[in-house]
Every structure is written in structure tokens, then in C-alpha cells.
Steps between C-alpha positions, in 0.01 A plus 500: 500500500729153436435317204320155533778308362864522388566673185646220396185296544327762326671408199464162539137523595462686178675246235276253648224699417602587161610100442154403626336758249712346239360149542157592517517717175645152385296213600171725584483825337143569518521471940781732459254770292247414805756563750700767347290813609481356876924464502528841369303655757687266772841670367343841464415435892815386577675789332288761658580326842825523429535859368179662615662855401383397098151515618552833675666602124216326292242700753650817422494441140176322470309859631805696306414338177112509512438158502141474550466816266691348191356198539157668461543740319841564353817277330452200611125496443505412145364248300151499602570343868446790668248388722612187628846645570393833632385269821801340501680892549254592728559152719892513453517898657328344778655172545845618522462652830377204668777272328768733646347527860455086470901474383582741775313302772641166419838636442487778824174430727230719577534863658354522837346860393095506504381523111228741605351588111514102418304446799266744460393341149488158563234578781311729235565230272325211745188735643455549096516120410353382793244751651388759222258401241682603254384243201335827294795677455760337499636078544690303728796443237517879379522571890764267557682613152471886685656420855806343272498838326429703772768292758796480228639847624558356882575190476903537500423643852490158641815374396920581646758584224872645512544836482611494136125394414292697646797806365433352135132523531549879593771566235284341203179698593706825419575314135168417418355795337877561306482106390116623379634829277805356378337178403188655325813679270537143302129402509443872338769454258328141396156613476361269769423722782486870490668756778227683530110435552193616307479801692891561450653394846791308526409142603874329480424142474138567770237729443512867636361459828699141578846681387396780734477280787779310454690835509348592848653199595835542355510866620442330865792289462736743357442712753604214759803454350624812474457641832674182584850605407407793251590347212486723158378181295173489711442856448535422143304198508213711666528789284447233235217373617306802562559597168336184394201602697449800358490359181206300600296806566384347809397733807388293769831308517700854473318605733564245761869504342505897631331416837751243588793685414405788670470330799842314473634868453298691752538223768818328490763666782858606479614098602332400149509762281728754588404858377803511270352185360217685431624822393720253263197316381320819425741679287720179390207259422161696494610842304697287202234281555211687357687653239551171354145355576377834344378332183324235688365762752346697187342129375338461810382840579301492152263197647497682865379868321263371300299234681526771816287385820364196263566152675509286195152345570514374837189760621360318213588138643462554883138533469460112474704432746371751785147385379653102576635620842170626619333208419691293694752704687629281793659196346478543108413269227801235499860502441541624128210648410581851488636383116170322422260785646478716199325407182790506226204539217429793631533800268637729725753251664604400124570879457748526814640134384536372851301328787736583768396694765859673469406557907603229734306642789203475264615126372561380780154576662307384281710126509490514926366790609567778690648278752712297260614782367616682757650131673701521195653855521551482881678145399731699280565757757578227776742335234698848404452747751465290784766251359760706434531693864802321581681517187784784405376866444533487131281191439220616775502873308480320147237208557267736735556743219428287222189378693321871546608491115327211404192534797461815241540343152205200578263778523576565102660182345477128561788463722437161677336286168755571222796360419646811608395450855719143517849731477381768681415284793778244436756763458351696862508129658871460370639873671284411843686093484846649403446730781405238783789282368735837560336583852580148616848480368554901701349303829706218451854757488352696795442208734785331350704855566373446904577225565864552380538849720414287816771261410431235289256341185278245460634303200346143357671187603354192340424224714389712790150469691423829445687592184701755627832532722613802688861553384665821718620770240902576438418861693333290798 
């Protein structure tokens, strides 16, 4: 997209800023202290206008680092401000999203695609404001804080971007669980955050179970991008990250990890993944593969043996939650209160340490119901499956892959509440925009290719009525 102005009036535009900032530090420096934090976020505006890809970077590294986590809990929660700044993490992880898709629709416009899983929360969001009474449970302003939450992973889908965005969005997902290990080496080192939890999983710069779902994520992506031109550094970036997830000793996200690759191996054709592809990936990448994952196989295999058929609480926790549903089983409680619905002073919930339903079938109907909650998976199946049946054969196997994948994983995990759930859906939104953005531009060359075999192109000509001129090709 041009630029506004000149670059030279850029710069000028720019010294008169700085001169003007000079004067008022001069004559009224206590307006300037006033105004200073408004300017800053003018030029931070400005420069994210201008280069939206830092945003795209900054996202990537905001869920990569474990903002909302150290902030909390970890390095940069020292000093006794914990509190205070651990809802600052958890608002920036959610904020960036929006400040990206708001960048991108200013700079690009707004995509024409139907934003089926935004839709389908803001009308769970208004019968739960507006018709439920829902004062018992939980308030207006904690409902209206949990559509932010619960939105944050869709709301990219409404906005255009170049190719090169949406392809760094996909890219960084991979990273995120390798920016989480290798990161968590110098926090170890320093004594300010350990590498592994209380019950001796590695956590990276998350917890267990967040690290694991980032890596579900980046396992999506890296699979993307290697069956794109069968790169060896995205079968190394993938072997990476599953490693990471074993470390986490996490089952429900290996075992969607499993499901989804089996299903890009068993159901891609000879046109995507030829069979010497496969026969390459099997004894190239998955043979050398577990003989160097073998130590991290052995870690993980020590939590899978010994907790057996256990599910790590949640027959404990569902209780509550099926007892919630049939007390009210058609439109829930309210937006959100699936995280207020069980009594943290209870003894047994202080023994499993969490009120999360760690079931988003469950979750979800007990904030709108049976109905909401199924409006909300069928909304996610309209935007992947449905979506993506005119996109190339690689992105329809992936995203209707990754979909059965994660349709599986919300039956075990939080999938569409935790921060996790904002890359996972972001990253999915990114592979199904790249791939509209590549359908169009393969229309375009095919009309464009007709119309030149019957003897001529349609090429702009400013100034015209309609726009465009026929102009008879050199072979006509």
C-alpha cells in the first residue's frame, strides 16, 4: 500500500515534531510529562501502520516468551508486584491480537470471508448479557472481560494482509515452543524460573500443559510448510518441537499431535505427498528421528506408565460441571462462568490445583448451553472445513486435519480459553487466509491465461470508464 506522504515529508514532518517537543520541554515541561505517554502511543500507531509485520514479530514472541506467565509467575514478576502486573500479562496476550487485526484493517481492509466462531460468541455473549439471569454466578464486566478472551483467537479473521503476513504468522507458531526451551536455558541458569515443574515436566518459559499446546500448534504449522516445498529445515523444526512436547509429559496434546499426523499421512495423495516423500520421511526423518528423541521418549513414557488409564483429575472435576449442565442444560449460565462455577476453597479442587473444566464441551455448556456449545463447534467447522473447500489440496488436508485434531483435544484440555488457543486459532486462520489469497492469485493466471489463448488481455488503462482496455495480443 503507498505511503501517505513523500519520504521526504516524512522527515520533515518528523523534525517538526521533534522541534515542537523541544519547545514544550522548554517553556512547559510539566504539559509535555502530561502529553508524553499519548505521543508515544501516536508514534507507536504510526509505526505499526507503517510496518505492521513488527506486530506479527512481537505476536510471535509475546506467546514464545510467556508473557502472561512471567509476568505472573516467573522473571519479570519480582519485587512484590506480582499481582498488579500479572493482569497486565494476562491483558497484553490478549490485546495483541486485536491491535494487529485493527493495524491490518486500516492498513489492508476487511476480508469478505464470514468470521463464523466470532459470530457465534458475540450472540452467546448478548443472549448472556441481555436475556439470562445470570447476576448469581457470574457479572456483566467478567462476561464482557470473557468474550475479549474467548474472541482474541478469531479476530485476525476479519482483516486482508499480504501474503508475507499471514506466512509469518505460520512460520513463528513453529518457533514458539523452541523460543520457550531455549529461553527457559538463561532463566534456569539465573535462578528465576525453573525448566521443569513441581511434578518434573518441562514448562520452558509456560507451564506443562500451555508449552504442550503451543507445540500442537507449531507441529500444525511445520507440517504446512514442509509439504509445501519439502524443505529439511521444517522437518527439523518439527522434529524439534515434538521433542519439546514430550518433555512436557502431556498426553492429550500428543495425542491429538498423533491423530493429525496420521491423517496428513494416511490421506494426502500422490499430487501432495508423493510415496517417495513418504518412504523418505519414514526412514530419512522418522527412523533418525526417534533415535534421537529416545531420551525424551523414555521421560515421557515414565509419566504415561505410571499414571496408566488415570486422567489427571478431570473424572474428579466433570462432576460439577455435568451436575451445572443438567440444571440448566439449554442455554447455560452466562458467558464466562464455566471459570467461576467451581468453589476454589474446596479441598478437593485445592488438591487437583485447578478450576478448569480441562473439557471445552463441558465449559462451554455450562456458559451457553448445549446449544451454545454446539453453535460454537459447528461455527468452527463452517470456518475450517467449510472454509477451506476451495483452497489447494495441501491446506484443505492440513486445516480439516488439524480440526478433527483439535475437535479431539477440547474433549481433554482447554483448547478455546487459554492463551494457547489464541495461536492455535490465529495460526489455523493465517494457513486458511494465505490460502484464499493463493486461490485468487491461481484464478486470476487462469482467466488471465483465457483470455490471452482467444487473442488478446484485458490490461488497466487509467482514465477509462470502465478501467480496463482490450489491447489485441502480439500472437493475435
Amino acid at each position: 500500500m503507498p505511503s501517505l506522504t513523500s519520504p521526504l515529508a516524512q522527515i520533515l514532518i518528523a523534525l517538526f515534531g521533534a522541534g515542537l517537543m523541544l519547545l514544550f520541554a522548554l517553556f512547559l515541561p510539566g504539559t509535555l510529562l502530561l502529553l508524553l505517554p499519548a505521543m508515544v502511543l501516536i508514534l507507536g500507531g504510526l509505526m505499526a501502520y507503517q510496518f505492521p509485520m513488527v506486530i506479527a514479530v512481537g505476536l510471535v514472541l509475546t506467546y514464545g516468551l510467556g508473557i502472561d506467565i512471567q509476568l505472573d509467575a516467573g522473571f519479570l514478576a519480582m519485587g512484590g508486584g506480582g499481582r498488579g502486573v500479572a493482569a497486565l500479562g494476562a491483558a497484553v496476550v490478549k490485546v495483541v491480537p486485536f491491535a494487529l487485526a485493527a493495524v491490518l484493517l486500516l492498513r489492508y481492509g476487511p476480508s469478505n470471508a464470514i468470521n463464523w466462531p466470532f459470530l457465534a460468541y458475540t450472540v452467546i455473549a448478548t443472549i448472556s448479557i441481555v436475556v439470562l439471569p445470570v447476576g448469581r454466578i457470574v457479572s456483566t464486566g467478567e462476561m464482557i472481560r470473557s468474550f475479549i478472551g474467548s474472541t482474541a483467537p478469531f479476530v485476525l479473521a476479519f482483516a486482508l494482509a499480504p501474503k508475507r503476513i499471514w506466512t509469518t504468522l505460520i512460520r513463528g507458531a513453529a518457533f514458539v515452543p523452541i523460543i520457550s526451551a531455549f529461553g527457559v536455558l538463561f532463566t534456569q541458569l539465573a535462578g528465576v524460573y525453573p525448566a521443569l515443574d513441581q511434578l518434573g515436566r518441562f514448562q520452558g518459559l509456560h507451564s506443562a500443559p500451555f508449552l504442550a499446546g503451543f507445540c500442537v500448534t507449531a507441529i500444525f504449522a511445520a507440517v504446512i510448510e514442509y509439504m509445501r516445498g519439502f524443505k529439511l529445515i521444517w522437518l527439523v523444526v518439527g522434529g524439534l518441537d515434538i521433542a519439546v512436547l514430550l518433555a512436557t509429559q502431556a498426553r492429550a496434546p500428543l495425542g491429538a499431535v498423533l491423530l493429525f499426523l496420521l491423517l496428513v499421512f494416511l490421506l494426502s495423495n500422490k499430487q501432495i505427498f508423493p510415496l517417495r516423500r513418504k518412504v523418505d520421511l519414514v526412514m530419512g526423518g522418522a527412523v533418525p528421528g526417534l533415535l534421537l528423541l529416545s531420551p525424551v521418549i523414555a521421560f515421557a513414557m515414565q509419566r504415561f506408565i505410571s499414571q496408566g488409564t488415570d486422567t489427571s483429575g478431570r473424572d474428579l472435576m466433570w462432576p460439577y460441571f455435568l451436575d451445572a449442565i443438567r440444571d440448566r442444560p439449554l442455554f447455560g449460565y452466562g458467558l464466562g462462568a464455566g471459570k467461576l462455577l467451581v468453589n476454589p476453597d474446596d479441598p478437593l479442587i485445592k488438591l487437583l490445583g485447578s478450576t478448569a473444566a480441562h473439557n471445552e464441551y463441558l465449559r462451554l455448556s455450562v456458559d451457553g448451553g448445549i446449544i451454545g456449545c454446539a453453535a460454537i463447534f459447528i461455527s468452527l467447522v463452517a470456518w475450517l472445513w467449510w472454509g477451506s473447500r476451495n483452497l489447494g489440496s495441501i491446506e484443505r488436508l492440513v486445516l480439516r486435519s488439524a480440526l478433527v485434531a483439535v475437535l479431539l483435544h477440547s474433549g481433554f484440555d482447554n483448547t478455546l480459553i487459554a492463551t494457547t488457543s489464541v495461536m492455535q486459532f490465529i495460526t489455523l486462520g493465517a494457513i486458511l487466509a494465505r490460502g484464499r489469497a493463493e486461490a485468487k492469485e491461481a484464478g486470476h493466471r487462469r482467466t488471465h491465461g483465457r483470455r490471452s489463448s482467444h487473442g488478446g488481455e484485458r490490461v488497466a488503462v487509467p482514465g477509462t470508464a470502465s478501467g480496463y482496455a482490450w489491447r489485441q495480443s502480439r500472437a493475435g
